[in-house]
DSSP file (Angstrom, degrees, kcal/mol; ACC not computed):
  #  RESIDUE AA STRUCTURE BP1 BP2  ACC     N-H-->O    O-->H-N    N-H-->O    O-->H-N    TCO  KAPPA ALPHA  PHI   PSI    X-CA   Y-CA   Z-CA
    1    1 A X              0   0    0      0, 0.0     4,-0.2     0, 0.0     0, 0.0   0.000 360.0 360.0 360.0  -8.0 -181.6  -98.1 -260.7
    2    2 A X        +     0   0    0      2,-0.2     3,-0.1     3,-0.1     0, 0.0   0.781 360.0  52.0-100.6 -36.8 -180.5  -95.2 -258.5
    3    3 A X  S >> S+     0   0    0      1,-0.2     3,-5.2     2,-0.2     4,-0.9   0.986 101.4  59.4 -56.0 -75.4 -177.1  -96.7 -257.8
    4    4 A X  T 34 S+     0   0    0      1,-0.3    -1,-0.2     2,-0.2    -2,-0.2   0.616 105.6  49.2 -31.3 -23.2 -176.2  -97.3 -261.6
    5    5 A X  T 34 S+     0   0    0     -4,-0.2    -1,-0.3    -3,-0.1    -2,-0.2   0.458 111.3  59.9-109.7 -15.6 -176.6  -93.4 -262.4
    6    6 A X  T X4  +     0   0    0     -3,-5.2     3,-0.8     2,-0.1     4,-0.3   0.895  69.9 115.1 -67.5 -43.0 -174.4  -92.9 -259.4
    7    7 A X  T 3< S+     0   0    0     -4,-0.9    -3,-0.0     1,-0.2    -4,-0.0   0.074  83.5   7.8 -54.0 136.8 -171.3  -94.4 -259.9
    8    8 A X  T 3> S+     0   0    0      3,-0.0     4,-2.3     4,-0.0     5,-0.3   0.307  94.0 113.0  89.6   8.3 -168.0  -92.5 -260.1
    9    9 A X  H X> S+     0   0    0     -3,-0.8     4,-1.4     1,-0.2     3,-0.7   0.987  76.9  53.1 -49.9 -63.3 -170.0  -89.2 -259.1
   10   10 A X  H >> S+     0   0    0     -4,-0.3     4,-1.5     1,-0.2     3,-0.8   0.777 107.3  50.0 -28.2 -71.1 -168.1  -89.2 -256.0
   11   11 A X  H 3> S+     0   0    0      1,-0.3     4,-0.6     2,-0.2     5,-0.3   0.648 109.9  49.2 -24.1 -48.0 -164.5  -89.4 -257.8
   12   12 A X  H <X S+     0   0    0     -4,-2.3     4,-1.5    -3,-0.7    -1,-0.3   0.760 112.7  48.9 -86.5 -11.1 -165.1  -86.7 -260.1
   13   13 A X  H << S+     0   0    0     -4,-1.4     4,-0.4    -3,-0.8    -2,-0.2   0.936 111.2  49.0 -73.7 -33.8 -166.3  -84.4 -257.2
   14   14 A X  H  X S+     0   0    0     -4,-1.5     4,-1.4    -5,-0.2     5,-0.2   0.740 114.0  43.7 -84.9 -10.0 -163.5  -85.2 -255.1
   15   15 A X  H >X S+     0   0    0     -4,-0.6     3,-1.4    -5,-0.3     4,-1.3   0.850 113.9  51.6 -82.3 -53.4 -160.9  -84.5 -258.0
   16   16 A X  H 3< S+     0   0    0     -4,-1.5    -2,-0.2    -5,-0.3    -1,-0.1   0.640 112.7  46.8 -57.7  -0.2 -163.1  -81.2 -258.9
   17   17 A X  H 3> S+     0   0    0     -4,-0.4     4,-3.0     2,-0.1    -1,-0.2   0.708 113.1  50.9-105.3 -29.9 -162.6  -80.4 -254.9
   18   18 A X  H XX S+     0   0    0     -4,-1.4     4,-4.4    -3,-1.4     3,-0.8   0.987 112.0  49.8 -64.2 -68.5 -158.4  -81.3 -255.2
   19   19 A X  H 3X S+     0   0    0     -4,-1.3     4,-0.6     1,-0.3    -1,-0.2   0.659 104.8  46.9 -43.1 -35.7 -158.3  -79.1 -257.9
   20   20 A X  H 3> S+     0   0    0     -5,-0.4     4,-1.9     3,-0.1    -1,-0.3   0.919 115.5  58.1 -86.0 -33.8 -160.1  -75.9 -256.3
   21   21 A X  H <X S+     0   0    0     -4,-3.0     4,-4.0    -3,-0.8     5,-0.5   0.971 109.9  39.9 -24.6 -66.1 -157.4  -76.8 -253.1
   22   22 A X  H  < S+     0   0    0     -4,-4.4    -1,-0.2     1,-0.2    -3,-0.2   0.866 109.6  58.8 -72.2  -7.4 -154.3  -76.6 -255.2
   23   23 A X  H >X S+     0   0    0     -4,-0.6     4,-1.4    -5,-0.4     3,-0.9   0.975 114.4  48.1 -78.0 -62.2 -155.8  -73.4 -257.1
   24   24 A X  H 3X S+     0   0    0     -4,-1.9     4,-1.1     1,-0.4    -2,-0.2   0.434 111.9  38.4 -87.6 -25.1 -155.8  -72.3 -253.7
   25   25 A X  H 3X S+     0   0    0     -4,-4.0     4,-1.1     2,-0.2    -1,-0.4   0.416 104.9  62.8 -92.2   6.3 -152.7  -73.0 -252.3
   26   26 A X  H <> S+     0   0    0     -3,-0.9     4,-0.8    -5,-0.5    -2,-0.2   0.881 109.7  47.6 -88.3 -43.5 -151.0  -72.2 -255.2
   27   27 A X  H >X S+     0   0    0     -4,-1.4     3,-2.1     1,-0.2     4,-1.6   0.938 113.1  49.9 -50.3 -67.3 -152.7  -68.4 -254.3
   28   28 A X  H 3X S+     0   0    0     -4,-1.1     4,-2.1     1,-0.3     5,-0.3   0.825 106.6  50.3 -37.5 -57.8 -151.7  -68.6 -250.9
   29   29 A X  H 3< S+     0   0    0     -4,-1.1    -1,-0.3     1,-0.2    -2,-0.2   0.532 110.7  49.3 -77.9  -3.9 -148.2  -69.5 -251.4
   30   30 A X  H <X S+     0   0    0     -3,-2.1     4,-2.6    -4,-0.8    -1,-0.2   0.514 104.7  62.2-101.8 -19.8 -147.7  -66.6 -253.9
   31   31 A X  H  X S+     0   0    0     -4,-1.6     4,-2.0     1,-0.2    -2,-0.2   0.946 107.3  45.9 -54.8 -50.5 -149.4  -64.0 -251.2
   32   32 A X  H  X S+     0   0    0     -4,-2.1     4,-0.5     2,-0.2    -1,-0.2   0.439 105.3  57.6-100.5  30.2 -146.6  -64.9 -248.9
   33   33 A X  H >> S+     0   0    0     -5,-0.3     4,-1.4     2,-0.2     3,-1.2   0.762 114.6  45.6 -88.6 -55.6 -143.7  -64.5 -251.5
   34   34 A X  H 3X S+     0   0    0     -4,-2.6     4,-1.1     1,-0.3   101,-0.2   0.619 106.3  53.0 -94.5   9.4 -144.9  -61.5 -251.8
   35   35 A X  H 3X S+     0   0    0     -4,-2.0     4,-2.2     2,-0.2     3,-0.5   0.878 110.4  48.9 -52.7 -52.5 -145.4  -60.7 -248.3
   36   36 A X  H XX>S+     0   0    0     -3,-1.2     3,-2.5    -4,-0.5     4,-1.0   0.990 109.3  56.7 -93.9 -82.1 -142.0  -61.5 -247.6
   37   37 A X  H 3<5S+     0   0    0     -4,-1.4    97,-0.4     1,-0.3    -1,-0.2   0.699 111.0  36.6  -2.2 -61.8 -141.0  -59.4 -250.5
   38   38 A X  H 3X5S+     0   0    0     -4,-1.1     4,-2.4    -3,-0.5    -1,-0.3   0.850 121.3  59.1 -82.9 -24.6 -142.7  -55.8 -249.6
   39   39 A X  H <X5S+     0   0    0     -3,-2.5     4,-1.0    -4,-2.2    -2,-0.2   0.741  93.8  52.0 -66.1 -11.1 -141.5  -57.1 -246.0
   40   40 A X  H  X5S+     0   0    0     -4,-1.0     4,-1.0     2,-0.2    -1,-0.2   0.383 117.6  49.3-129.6 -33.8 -138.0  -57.3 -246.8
   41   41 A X  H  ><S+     0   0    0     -5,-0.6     4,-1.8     1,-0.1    -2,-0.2   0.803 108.3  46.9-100.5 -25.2 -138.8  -53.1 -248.1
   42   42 A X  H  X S+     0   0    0     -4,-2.4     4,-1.1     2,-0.2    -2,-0.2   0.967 107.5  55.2 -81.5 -38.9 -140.5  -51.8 -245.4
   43   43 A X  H  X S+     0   0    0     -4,-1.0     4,-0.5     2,-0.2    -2,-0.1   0.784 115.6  46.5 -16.2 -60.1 -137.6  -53.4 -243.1
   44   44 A X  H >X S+     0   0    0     -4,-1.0     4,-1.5     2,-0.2     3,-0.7   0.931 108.4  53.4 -58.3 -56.2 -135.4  -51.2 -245.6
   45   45 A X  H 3X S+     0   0    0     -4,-1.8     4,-2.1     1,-0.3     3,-0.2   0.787 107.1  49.4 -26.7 -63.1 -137.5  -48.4 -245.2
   46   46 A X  H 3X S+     0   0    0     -4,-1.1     4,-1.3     1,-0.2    -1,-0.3   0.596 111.9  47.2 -84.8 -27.2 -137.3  -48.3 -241.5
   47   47 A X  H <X S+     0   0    0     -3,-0.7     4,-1.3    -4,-0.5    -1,-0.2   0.694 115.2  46.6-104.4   0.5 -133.7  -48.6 -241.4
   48   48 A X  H  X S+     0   0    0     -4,-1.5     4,-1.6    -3,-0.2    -2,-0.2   0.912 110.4  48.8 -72.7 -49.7 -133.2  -45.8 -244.1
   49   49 A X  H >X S+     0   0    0     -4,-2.1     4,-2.8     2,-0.2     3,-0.9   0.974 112.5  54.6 -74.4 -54.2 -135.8  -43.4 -242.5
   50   50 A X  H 3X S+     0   0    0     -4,-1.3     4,-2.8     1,-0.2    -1,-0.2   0.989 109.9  48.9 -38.9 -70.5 -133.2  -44.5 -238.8
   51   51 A X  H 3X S+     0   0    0     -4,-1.3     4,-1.4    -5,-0.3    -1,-0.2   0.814 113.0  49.7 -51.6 -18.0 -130.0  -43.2 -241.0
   52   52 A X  H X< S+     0   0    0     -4,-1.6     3,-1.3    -3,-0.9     4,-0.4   0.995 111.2  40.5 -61.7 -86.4 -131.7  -40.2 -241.8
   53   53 A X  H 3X S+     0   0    0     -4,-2.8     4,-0.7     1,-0.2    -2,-0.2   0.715 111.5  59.5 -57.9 -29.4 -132.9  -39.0 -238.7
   54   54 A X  H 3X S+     0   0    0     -4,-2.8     4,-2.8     1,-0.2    -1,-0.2   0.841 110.9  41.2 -61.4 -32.2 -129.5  -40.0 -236.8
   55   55 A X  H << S+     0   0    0     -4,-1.4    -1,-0.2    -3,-1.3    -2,-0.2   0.735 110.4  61.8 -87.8   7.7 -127.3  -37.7 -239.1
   56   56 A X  H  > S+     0   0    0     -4,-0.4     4,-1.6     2,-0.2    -2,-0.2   0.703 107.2  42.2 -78.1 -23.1 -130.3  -35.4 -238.6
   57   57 A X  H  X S+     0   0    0     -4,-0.7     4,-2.6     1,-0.2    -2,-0.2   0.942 113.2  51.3 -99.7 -52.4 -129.4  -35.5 -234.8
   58   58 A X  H  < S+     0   0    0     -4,-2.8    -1,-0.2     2,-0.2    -2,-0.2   0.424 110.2  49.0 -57.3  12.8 -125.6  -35.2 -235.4
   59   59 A X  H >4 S+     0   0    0     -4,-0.1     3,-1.1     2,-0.1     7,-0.4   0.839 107.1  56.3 -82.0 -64.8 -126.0  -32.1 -237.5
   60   60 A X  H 3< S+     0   0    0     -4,-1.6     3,-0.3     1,-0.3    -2,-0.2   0.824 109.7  44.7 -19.4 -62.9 -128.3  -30.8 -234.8
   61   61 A X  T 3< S+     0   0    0     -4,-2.6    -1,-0.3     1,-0.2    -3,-0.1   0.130 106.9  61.7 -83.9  30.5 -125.2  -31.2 -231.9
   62   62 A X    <>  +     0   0    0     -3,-1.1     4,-3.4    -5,-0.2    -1,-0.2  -0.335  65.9 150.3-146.6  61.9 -122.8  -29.7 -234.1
   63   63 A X  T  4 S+     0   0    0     -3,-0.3     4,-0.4     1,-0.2    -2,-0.1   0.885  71.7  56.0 -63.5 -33.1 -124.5  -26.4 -234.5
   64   64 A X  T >4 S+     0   0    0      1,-0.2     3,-0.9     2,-0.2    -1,-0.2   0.931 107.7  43.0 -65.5 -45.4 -121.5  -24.9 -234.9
   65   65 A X  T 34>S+     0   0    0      1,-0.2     5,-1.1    -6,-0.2    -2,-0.2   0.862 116.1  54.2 -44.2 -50.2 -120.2  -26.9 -237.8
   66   66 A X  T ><5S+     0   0    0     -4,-3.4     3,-0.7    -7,-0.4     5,-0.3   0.608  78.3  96.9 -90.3  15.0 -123.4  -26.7 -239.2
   67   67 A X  G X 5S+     0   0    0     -3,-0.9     3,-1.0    -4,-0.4    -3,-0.0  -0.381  94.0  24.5 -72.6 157.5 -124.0  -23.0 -239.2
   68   68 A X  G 3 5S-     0   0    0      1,-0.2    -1,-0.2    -2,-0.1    -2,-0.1   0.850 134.8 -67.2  87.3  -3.6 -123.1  -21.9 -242.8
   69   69 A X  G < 5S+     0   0    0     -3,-0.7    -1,-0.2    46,-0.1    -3,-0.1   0.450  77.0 155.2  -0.2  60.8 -123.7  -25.1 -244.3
   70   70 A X    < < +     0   0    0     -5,-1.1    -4,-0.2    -3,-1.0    -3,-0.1   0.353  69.4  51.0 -37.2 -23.8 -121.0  -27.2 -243.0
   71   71 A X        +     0   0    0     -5,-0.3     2,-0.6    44,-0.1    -1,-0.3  -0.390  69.6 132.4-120.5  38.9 -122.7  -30.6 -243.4
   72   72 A X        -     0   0    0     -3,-0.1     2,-0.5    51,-0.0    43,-0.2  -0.819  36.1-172.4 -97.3 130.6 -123.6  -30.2 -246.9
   73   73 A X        -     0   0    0     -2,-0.6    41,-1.8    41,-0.3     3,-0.1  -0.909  20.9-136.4-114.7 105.0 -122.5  -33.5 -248.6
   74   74 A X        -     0   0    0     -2,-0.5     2,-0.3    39,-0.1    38,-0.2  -0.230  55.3 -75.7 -32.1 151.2 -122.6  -33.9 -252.7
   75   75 A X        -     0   0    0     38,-0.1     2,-0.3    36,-0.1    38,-0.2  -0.462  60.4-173.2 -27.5 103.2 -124.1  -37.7 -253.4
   76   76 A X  B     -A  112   0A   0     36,-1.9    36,-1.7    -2,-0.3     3,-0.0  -0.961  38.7-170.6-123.4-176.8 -121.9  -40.1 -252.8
   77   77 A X  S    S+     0   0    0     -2,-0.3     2,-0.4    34,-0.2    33,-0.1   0.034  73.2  62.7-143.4  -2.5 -121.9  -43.6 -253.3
   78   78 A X  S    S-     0   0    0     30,-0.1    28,-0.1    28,-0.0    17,-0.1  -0.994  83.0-104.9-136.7 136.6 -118.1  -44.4 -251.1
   79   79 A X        -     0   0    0     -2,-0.4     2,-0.5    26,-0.1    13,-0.1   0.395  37.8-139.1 -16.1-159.1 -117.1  -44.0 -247.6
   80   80 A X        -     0   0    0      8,-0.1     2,-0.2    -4,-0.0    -1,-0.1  -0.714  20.4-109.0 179.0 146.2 -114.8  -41.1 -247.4
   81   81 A X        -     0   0    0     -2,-0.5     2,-0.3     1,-0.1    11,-0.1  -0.705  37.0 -95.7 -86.2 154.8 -111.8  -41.3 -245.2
   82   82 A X        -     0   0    0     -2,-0.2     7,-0.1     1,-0.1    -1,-0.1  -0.557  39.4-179.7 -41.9 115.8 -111.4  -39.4 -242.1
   83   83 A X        -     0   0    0     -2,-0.3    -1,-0.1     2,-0.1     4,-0.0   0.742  54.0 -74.4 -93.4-109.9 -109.6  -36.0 -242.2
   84   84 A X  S    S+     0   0    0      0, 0.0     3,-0.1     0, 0.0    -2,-0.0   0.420  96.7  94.4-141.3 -38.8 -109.2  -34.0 -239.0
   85   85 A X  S  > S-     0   0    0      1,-0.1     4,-1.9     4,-0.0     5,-0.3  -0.090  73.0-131.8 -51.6 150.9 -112.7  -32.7 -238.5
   86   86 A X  H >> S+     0   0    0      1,-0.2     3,-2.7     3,-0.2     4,-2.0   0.959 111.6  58.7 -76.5 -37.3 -115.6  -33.7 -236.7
   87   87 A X  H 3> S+     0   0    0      1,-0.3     4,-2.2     2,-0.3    -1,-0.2   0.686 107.8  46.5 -18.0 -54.1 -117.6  -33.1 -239.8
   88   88 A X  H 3> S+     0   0    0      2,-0.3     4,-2.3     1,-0.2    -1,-0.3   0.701 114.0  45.8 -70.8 -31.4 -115.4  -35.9 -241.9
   89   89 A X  H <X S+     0   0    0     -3,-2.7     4,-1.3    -4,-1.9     5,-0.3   0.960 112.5  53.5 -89.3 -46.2 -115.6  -38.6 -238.9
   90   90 A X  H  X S+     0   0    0     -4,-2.0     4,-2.9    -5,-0.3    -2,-0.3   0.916 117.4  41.0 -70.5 -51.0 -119.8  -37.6 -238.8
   91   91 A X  H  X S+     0   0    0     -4,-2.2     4,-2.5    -5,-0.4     5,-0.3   0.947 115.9  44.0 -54.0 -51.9 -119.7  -38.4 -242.9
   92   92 A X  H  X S+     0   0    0     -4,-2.3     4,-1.8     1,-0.2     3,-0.3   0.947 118.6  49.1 -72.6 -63.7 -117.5  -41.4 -242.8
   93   93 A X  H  X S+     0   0    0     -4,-1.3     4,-0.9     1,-0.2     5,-0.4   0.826 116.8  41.1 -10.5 -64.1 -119.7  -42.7 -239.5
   94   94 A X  H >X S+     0   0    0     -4,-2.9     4,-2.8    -5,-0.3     3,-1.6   0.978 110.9  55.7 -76.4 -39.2 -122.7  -42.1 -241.1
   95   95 A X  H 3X S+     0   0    0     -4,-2.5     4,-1.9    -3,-0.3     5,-0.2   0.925 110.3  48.5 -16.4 -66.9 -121.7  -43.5 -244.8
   96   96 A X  H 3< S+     0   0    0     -4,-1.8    -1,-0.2    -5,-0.3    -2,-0.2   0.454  97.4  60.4 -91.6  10.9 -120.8  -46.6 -243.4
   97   97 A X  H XX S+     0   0    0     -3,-1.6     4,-2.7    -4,-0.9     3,-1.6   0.664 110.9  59.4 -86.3 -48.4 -123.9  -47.3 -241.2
   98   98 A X  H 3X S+     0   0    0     -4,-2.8     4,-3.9    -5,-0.4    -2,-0.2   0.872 108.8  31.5  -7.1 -80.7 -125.2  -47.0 -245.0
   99   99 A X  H 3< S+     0   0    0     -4,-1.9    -1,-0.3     1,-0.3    -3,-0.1  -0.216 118.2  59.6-102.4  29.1 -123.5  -49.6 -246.7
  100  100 A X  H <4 S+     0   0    0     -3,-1.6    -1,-0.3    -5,-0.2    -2,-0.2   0.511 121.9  25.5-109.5 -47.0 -123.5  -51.7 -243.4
  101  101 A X  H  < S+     0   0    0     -4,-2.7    -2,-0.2   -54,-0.1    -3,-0.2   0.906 132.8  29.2 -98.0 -45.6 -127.4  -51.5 -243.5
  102  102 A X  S  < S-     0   0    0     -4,-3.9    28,-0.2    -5,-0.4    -3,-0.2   0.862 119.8 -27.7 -45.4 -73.6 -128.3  -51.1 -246.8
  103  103 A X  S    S-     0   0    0      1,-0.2     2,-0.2     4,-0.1     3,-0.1  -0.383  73.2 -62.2-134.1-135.7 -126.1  -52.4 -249.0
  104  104 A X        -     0   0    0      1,-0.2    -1,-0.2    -2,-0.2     6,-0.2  -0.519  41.5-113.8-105.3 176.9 -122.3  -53.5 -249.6
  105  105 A X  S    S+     0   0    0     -2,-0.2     2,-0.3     1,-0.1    -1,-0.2   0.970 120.1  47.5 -60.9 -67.2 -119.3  -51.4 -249.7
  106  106 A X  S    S+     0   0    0    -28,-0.1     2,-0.4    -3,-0.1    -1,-0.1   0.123  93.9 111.5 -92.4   6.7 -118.6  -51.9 -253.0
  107  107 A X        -     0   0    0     -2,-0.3     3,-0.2     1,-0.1    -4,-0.1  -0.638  48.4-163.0-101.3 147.1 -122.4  -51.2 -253.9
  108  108 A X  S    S+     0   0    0     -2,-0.4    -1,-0.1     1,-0.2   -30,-0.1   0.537  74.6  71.5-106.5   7.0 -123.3  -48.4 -255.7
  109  109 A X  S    S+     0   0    0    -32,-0.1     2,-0.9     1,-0.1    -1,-0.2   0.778  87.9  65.5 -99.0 -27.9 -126.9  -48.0 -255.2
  110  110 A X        +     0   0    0     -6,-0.2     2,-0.4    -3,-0.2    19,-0.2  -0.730  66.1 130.4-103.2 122.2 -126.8  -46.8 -251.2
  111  111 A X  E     - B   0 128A   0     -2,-0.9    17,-2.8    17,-0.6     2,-0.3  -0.979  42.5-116.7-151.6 168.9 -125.3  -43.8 -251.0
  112  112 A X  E     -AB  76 127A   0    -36,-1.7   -36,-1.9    -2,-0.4     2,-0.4  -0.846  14.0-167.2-137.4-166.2 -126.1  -40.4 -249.4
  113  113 A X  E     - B   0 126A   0     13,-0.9    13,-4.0    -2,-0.3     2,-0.4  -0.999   7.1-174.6-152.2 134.3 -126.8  -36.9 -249.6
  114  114 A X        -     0   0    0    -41,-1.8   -41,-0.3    -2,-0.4     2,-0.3  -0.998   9.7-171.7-138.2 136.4 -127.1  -33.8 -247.6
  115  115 A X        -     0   0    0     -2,-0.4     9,-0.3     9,-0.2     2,-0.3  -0.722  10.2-153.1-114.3 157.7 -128.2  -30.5 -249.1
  116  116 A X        -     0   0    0     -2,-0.3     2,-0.5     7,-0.2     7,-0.2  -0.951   5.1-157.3-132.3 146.5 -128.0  -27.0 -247.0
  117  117 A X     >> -     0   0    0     -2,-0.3     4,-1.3     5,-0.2     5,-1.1  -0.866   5.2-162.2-130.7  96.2 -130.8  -24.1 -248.1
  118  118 A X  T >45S+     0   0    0     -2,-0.5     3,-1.6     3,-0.2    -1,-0.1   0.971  79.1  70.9 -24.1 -58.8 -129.2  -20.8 -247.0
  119  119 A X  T 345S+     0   0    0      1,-0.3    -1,-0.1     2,-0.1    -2,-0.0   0.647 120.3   7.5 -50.2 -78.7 -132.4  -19.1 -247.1
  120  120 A X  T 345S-     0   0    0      1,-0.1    -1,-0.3     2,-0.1    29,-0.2   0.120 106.4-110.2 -81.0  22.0 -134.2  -20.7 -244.2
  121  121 A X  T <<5 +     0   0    0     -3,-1.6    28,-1.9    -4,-1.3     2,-0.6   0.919  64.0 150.0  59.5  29.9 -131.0  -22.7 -242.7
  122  122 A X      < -     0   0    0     -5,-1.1     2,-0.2    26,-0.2    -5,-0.2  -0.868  43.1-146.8-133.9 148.9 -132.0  -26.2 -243.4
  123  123 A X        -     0   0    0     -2,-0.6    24,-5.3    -7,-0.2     2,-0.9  -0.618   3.9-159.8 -75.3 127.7 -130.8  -29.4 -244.2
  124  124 A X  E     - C   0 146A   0     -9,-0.3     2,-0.2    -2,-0.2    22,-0.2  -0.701  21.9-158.0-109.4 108.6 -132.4  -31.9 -246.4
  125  125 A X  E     - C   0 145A   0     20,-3.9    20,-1.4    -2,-0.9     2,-0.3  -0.346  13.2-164.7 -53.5 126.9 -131.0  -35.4 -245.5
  126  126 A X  E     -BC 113 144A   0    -13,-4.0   -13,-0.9    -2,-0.2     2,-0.3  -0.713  20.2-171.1-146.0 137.0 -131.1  -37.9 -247.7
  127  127 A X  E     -BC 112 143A   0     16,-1.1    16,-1.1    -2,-0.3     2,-0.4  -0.765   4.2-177.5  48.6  66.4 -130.9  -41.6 -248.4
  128  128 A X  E     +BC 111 142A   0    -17,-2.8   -17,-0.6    -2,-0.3     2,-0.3  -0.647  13.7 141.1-120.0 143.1 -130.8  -43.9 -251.2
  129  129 A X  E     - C   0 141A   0     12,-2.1    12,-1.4    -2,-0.4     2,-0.5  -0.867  55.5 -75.0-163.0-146.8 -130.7  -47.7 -251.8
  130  130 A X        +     0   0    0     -2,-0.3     9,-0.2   -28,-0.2    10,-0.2  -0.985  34.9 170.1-114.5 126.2 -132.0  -50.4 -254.1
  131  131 A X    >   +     0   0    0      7,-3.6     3,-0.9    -2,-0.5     8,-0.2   0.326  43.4 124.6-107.5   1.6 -136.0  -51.4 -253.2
  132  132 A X  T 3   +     0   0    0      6,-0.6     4,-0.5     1,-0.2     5,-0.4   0.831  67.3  63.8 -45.4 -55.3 -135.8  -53.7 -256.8
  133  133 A X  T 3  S+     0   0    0     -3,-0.1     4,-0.3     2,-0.1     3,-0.3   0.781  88.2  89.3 -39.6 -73.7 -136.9  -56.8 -254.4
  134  134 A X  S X  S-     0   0    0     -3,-0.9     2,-3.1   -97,-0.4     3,-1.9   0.554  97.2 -93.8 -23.4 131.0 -140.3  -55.1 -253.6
  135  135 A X  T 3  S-     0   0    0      1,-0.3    -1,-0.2  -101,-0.2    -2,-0.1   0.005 110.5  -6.6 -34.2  44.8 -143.1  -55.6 -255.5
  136  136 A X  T 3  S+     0   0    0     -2,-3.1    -1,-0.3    -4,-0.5    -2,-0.2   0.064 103.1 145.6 121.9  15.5 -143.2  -52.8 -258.0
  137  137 A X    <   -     0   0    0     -3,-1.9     2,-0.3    -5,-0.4    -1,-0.2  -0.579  43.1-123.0 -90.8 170.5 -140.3  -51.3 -256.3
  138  138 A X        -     0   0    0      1,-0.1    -7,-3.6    -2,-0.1    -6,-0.6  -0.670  14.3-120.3-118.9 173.8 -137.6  -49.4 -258.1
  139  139 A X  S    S+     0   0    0      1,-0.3     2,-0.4    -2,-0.3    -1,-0.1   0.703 104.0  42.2 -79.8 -14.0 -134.0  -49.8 -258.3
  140  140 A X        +     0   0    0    -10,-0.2     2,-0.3    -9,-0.1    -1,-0.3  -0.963  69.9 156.1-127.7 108.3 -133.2  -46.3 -256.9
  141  141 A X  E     +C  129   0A   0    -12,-1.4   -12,-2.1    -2,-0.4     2,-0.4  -0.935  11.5 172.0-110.9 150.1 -135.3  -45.4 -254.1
  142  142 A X  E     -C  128   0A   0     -2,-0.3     2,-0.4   -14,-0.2   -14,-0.3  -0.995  20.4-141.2-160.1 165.8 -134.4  -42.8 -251.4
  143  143 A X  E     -C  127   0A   0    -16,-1.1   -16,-1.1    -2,-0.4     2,-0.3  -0.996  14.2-146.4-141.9 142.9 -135.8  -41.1 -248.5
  144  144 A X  E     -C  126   0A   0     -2,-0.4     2,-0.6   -18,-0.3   -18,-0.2  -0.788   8.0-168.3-112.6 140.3 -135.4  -37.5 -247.3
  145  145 A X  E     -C  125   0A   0    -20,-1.4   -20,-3.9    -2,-0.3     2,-0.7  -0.938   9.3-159.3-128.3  98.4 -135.3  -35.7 -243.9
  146  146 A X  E     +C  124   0A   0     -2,-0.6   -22,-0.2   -22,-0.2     2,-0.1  -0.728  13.3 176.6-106.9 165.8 -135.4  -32.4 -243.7
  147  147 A X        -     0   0    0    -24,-5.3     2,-0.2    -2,-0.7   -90,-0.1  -0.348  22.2-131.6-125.9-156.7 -134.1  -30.5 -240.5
  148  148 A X              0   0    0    -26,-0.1   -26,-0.2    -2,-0.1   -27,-0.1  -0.669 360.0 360.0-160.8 117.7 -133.7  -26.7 -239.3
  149  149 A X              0   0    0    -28,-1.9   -27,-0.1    -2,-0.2   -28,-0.1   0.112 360.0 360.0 -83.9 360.0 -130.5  -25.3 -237.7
């Protein structure tokens, strides 16, 4: 009699066990999209926060250029040709480590920026690109460096 009240018990356990599996991979597998995702920004991050500190270090060796606020750059968003200065080759250099690392040429979202504040003699670097992949990330993000000459 003990058999007869048994039957197909087994079957429905082992579907009710597939089923909490695929619930569970399904979770997994959307963990690492979005792992990959914030990794893919932090990656970014790290190579913004690098461009930063590098024109932060040519400013630095070009004290002379930079007294005065020689290395102040409006935003832009395009490579700039070389002129005759070092100041013009240290902008197009660093520009195009940008939109080398960052983005395209022809992309409008990595660009940079250098600011000068007379009063205490520093430069605030900064950075921009697109973080939209991220998880919550925005489509203009940027990161700032500031230095003292």
């Amino acid at each position: 009699m003990g058999l007869s009240r048994q039957a197909g018990v087994s079957l429905i356990e082992l579907m009710l066990a597939m089923l909490v599996l695929s619930i569970g991979l399904l979770g997994v597998a959307g963990l690492q999209s979005t792992t990959i995702r914030n990794s893919y920004s932090s990656q970014q991050r790290a190579v913004a926060i690098t461009l930063a500190t590098s024109m932060a270090e040519r400013i630095r060796a070009n004290a002379t250029a930079a007294a005065g606020g020689g290395f102040a750059l409006t935003k832009t968003c395009t490579i700039p040709s070389v002129g005759g200065g070092i100041v013009s080759y240290e902008f197009n250099a660093w520009l195009t480590e940008i939109k080398s690392s960052l983005g395209r040429a022809t992309d409008s979202s990595s660009c940079g920026q250098i600011t000068y504040s007379n009063a205490n003699r520093t430069y605030t670097v900064s950075v921009f690109w697109d973080d939209s992949r991220a998880l919550g990330g925005q489509a203009a993000t940027s990161y700032s460096y500031m230095v003292r000459i």
